[in-house]
C-alpha atoms as one frame of an Amber mdcrd trajectory, in Angstrom:
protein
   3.084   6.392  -8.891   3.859   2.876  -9.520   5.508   1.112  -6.781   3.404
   2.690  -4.427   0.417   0.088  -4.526   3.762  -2.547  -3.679   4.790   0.040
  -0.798   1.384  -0.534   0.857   1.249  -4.040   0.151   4.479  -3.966   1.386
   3.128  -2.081   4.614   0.013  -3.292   4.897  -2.160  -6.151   4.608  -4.711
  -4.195   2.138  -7.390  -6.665   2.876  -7.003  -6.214   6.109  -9.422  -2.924
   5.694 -12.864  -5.089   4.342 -12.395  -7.703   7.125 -12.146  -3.899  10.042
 -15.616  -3.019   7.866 -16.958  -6.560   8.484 -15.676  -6.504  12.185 -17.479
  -3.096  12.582 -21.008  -4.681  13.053 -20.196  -7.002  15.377 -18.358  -5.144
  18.486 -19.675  -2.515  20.819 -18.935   1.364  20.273 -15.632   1.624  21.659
 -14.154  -0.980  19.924 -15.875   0.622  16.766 -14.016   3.315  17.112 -10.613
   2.108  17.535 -11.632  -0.134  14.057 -13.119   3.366  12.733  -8.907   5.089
  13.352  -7.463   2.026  12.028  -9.840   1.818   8.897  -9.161   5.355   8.256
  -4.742   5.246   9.078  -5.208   1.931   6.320  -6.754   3.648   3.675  -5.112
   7.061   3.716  -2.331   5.040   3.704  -3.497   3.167   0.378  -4.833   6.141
  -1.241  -1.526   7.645  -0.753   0.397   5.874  -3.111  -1.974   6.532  -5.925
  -2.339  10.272  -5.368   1.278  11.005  -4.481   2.425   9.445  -7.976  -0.144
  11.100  -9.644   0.251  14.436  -7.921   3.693  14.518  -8.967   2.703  14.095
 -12.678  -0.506  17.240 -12.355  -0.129  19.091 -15.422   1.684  22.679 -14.620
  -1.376  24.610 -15.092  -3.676  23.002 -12.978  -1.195  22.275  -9.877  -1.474
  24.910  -7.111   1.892  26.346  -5.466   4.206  24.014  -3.566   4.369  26.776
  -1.034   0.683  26.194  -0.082  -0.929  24.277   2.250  -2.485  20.864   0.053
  -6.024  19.441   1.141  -7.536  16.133  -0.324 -10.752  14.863   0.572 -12.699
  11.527  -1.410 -13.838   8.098  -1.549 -14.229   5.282  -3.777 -13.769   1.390
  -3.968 -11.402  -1.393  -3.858 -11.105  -5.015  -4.920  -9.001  -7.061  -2.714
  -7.886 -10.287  -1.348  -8.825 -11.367   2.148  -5.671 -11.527   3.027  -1.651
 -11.756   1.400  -2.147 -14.804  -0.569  -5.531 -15.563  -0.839  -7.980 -16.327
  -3.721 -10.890 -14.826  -2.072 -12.056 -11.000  -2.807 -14.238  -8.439  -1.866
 -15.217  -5.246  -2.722 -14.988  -2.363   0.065 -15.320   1.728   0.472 -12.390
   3.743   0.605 -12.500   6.829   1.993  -9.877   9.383   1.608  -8.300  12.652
   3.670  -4.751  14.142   2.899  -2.954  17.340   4.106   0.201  18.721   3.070
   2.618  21.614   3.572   5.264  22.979   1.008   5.363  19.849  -0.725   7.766
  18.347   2.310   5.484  17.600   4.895   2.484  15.600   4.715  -0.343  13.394
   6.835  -2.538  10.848   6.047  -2.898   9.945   2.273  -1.016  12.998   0.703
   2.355  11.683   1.545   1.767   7.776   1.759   2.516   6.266   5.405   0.516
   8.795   7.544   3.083  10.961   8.230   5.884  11.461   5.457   8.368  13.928
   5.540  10.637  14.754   2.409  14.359  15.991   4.015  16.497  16.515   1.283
  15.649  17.545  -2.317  18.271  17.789  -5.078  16.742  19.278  -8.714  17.576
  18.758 -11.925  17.887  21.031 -14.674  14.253  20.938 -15.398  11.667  20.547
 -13.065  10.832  17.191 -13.998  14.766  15.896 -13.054  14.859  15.600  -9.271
  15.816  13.477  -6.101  14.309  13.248  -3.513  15.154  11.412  -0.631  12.111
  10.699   2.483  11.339   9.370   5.521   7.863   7.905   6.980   5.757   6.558
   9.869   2.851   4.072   8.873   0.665   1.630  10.056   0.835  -2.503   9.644
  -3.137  -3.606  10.045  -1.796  -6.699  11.410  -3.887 -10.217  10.642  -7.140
 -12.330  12.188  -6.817 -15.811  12.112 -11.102 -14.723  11.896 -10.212 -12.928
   8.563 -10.264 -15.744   6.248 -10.883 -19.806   6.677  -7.416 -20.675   5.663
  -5.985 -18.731   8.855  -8.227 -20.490  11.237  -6.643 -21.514  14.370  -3.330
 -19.814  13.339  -3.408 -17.373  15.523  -3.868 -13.447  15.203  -0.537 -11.452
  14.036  -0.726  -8.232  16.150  -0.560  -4.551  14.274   1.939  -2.138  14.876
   4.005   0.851  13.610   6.236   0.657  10.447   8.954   3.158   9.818  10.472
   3.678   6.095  12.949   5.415   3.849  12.892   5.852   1.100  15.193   7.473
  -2.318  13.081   8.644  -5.482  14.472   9.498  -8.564  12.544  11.536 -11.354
  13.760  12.172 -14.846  11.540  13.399 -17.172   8.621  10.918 -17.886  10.963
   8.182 -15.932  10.927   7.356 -12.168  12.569   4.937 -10.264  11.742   4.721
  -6.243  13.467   2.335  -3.524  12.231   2.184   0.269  13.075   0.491   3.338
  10.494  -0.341   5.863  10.548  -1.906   9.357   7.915  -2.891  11.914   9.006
  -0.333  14.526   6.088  -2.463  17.227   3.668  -5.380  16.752   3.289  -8.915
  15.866   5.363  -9.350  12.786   8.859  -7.544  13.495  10.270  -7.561  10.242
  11.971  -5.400   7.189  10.734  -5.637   3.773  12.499  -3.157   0.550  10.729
  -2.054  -2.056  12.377  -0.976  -5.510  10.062  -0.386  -8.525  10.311   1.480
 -12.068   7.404   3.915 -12.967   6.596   5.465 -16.687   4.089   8.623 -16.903
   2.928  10.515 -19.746  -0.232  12.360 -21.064  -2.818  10.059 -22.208  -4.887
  11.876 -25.278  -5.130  15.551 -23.085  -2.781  17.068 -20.791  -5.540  16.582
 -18.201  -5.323  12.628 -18.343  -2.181  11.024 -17.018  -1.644   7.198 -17.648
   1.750   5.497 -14.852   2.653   2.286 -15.927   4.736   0.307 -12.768   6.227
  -2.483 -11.650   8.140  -3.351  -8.685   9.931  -6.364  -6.699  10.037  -6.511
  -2.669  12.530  -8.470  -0.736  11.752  -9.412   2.767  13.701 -10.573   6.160
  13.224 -13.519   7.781  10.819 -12.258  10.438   8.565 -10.665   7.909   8.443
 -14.026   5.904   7.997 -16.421   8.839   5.427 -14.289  10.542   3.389 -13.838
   7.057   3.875 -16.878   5.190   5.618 -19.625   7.616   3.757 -22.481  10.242
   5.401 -23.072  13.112   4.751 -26.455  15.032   2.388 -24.844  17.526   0.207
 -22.842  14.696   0.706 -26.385  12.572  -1.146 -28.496  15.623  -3.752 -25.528
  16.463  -4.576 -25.241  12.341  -8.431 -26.002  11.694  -7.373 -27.152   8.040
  -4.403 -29.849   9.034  -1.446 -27.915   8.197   2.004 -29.264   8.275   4.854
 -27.122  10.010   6.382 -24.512   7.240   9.982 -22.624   7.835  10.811 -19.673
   5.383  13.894 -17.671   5.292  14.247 -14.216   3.738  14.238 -13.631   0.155
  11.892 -12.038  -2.602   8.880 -11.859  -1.715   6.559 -10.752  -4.826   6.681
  -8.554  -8.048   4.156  -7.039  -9.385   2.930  -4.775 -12.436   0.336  -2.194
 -12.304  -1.346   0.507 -14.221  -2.896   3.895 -13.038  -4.727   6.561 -14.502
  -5.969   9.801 -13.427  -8.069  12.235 -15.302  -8.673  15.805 -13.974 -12.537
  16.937 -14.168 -11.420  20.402 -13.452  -8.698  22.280 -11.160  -9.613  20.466
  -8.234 -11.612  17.314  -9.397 -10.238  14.343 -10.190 -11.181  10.671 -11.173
  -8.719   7.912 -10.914  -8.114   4.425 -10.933  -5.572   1.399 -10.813  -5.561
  -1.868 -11.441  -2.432  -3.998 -10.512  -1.045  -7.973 -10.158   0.853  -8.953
  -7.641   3.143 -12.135  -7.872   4.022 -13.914  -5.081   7.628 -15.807  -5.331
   9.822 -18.870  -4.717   9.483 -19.752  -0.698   6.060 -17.594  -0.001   4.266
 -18.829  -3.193   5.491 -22.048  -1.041   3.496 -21.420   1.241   0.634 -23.781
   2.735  -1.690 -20.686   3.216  -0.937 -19.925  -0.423  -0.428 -23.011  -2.816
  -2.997 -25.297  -0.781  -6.220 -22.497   0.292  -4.666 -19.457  -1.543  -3.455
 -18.171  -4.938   0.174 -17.105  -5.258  -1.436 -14.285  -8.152  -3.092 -11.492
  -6.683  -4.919  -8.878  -8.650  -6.599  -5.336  -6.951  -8.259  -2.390  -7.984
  -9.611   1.008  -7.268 -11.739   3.385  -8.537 -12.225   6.826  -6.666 -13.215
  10.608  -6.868 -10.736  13.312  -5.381 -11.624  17.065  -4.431  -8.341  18.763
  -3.933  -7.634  22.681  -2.544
């Protein structure tokens, strides 16, 4: 499971989902709806990188076929920052809906970014050795300069479709996962990679599985100026004063995080996960970080899952 928290806060602006709940109650019914899809694309997309982790680790007697078709259906809570760098949180629903087929195709949470498809699988010896190479379309929530104080007069950074590969590597209790992801449209245009390490095992019973992760994401230059730099415009427009800030590619954060799942019965499950997130060098830099933000970032969630 692991890196997957990274991948969507690689993808995604998490936070972007409580500020859509807080937007919901103060536009008319169409734009409701379009707030409703993107609420629902953002955390299917969240979700996903808990349950597909944790899917892959289901105990052999309670995991269904790979040649059926995979439903998930839930909801819980998160804890999140307002925004990538901030130091204020809030608490918001999650729901959750996944399908998939065979194992290779999946939409909405089951697979991670909406639609994932796995093209090429190469097994082991035992069923727990395996690559397995994949290939995505997501969502980027995009940002409000409304979303948080320290954004104000910044400007609004539009949403748009990601794209991402990715290569994951399984070897017994061991994992190791790298993906690629660019911003196929919208306002932030830019690549980010995501390579993380992942340890499973059985916590106590079979039916309780503990993932301990951590990853490290590199970003372009786009990605880092559109996220975490001023330009001279944004810099004269700023409510809070800010002075211009240029920021080239590099790493952008690493973070550590810990997951557990325990399975109620076939098809119930409880989880959770609770991760920090580091941000580095240049966008720990940051104005929006070091002078109204935190460069440490810490999440949760805590949800029930009814899979068939």
């Amino acid at each position: 499971m692991v890196t997957n928290s990274s991948d969507h806060l690689k993808l995604i602006s998490i936070d972007k989902i409580k500020i859509m709940y807080s937007q919901l109650y103060k536009t008319d019914l169409k734009s409701n709806t379009a707030l409703l899809i993107k609420i629902s694309i953002l955390t299917a997309i969240l979700w996903g990188g808990l349950l597909t982790s944790v899917n892959a680790q289901v105990p052999g007697g309670m995991k269904k076929d790979a040649n059926d078709w995979r439903f998930t259906l839930g909801g819980g809570v998160g804890y999140f920052a307002d925004y990538e760098g901030s130091d204020d949180y809030n608490i918001v629903p999650l729901p959750l809906v996944g399908i998939s087929w065979r194992d290779t195709v999946s939409i909405g949470s089951v697979g991670g970014l909406g639609l994932n498809v796995k093209f090429l699988k190469i097994k082991g010896p035992t069923p727990k050795d395996n690559l397995i190479l994949s290939a995505g379309i997501g969502y980027f929530g995009g940002r409000d300069q409304d979303d948080n104080d320290a954004l104000d007069g910044l400007g609004d950074l539009e949403g748009g479709v990601t794209g991402k590969l990715s290569a994951d590597y399984q070897h017994q209790s061991f994992g190791a996962k790298i993906s690629a992801v660019h911003d196929i449209s919208g306002g932030r245009k830019g690549t980010s990679i995501n390579a993380g390490l992942r340890y499973a095992f059985a916590l106590g019973s079979p039916k309780t599985q503990l993932t301990l992760g951590s990853s490290i994401t590199w970003a372009n230059d786009e990605y880092m100026e559109k996220i975490f730099g001023i330009s001279s415009i944004q810099a004269t427009n700023s409510t809070l004063g800010y002075s211009a800030y240029s920021i080239a590619s590099g790493f952008k954060d690493a973070d550590v995080n810990v997951s557990v799942r325990h399975f109620m019965t076939q098809n119930i499950g409880i989880m959770g996960r609770i991760g920090y997130k580091q941000l580095l060098a240049n966008a720990a830099d940051s104005p929006i970080v070091d002078r109204q933000g935190n460069a440490g970032q810490i999440s949760a969630i805590f949800g029930v899952s009814y899979n068939w």
